[in-house]
C-alpha positions as a Markdown table, in Angstrom:
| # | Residue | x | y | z |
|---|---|---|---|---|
| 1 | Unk | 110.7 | 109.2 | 72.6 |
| 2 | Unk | 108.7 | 110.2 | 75.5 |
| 3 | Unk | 107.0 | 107.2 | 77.1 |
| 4 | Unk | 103.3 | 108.3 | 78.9 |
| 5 | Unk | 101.9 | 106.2 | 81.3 |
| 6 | Unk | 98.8 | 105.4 | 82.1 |
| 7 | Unk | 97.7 | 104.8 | 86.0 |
| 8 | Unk | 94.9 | 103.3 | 86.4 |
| 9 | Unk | 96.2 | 99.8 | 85.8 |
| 10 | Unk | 97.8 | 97.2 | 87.4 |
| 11 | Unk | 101.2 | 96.9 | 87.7 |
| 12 | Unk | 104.1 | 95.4 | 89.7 |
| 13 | Unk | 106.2 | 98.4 | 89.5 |
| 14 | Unk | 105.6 | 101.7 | 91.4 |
| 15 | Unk | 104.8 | 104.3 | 88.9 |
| 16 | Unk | 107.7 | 106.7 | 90.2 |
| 17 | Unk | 110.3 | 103.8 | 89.6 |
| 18 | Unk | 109.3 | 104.1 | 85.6 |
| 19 | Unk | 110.7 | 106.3 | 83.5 |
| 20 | Unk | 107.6 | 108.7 | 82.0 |
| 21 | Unk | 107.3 | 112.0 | 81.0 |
| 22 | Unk | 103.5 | 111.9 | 81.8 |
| 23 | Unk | 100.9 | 109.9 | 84.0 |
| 24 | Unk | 97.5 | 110.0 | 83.3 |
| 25 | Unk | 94.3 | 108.3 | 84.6 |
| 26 | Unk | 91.3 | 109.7 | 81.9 |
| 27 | Unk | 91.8 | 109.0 | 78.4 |
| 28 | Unk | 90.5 | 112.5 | 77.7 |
| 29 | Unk | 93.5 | 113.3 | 78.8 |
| 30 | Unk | 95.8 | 111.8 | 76.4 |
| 31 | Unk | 95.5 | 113.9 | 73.7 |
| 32 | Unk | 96.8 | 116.9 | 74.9 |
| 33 | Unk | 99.7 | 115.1 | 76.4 |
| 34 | Unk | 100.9 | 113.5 | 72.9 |
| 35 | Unk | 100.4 | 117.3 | 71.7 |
| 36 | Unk | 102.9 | 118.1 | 75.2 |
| 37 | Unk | 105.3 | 115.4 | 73.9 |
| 38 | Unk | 105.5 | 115.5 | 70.3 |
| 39 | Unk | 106.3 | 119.1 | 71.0 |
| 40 | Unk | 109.3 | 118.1 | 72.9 |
């Protein structure tokens, strides 16, 4: 299942140590990236 991740939070983790298929910072974004990974 792809995992998308989103950025603008805090975490203790780098975001290029996690495993992702997407990043994104604006929830208008999201959307179109479940369309991108449900396509996968």
């Amino acid at each position: 299942m792809p995992f998308l991740i989103y950025s603008g939070g805090y975490r203790m983790t780098p975001i290029a140590d996690l495993p992702h298929h997407a990043a994104f910072d604006r929830f208008e974004d999201l959307n179109g990236l479940v369309d991108q990974a449900m396509a996968l």
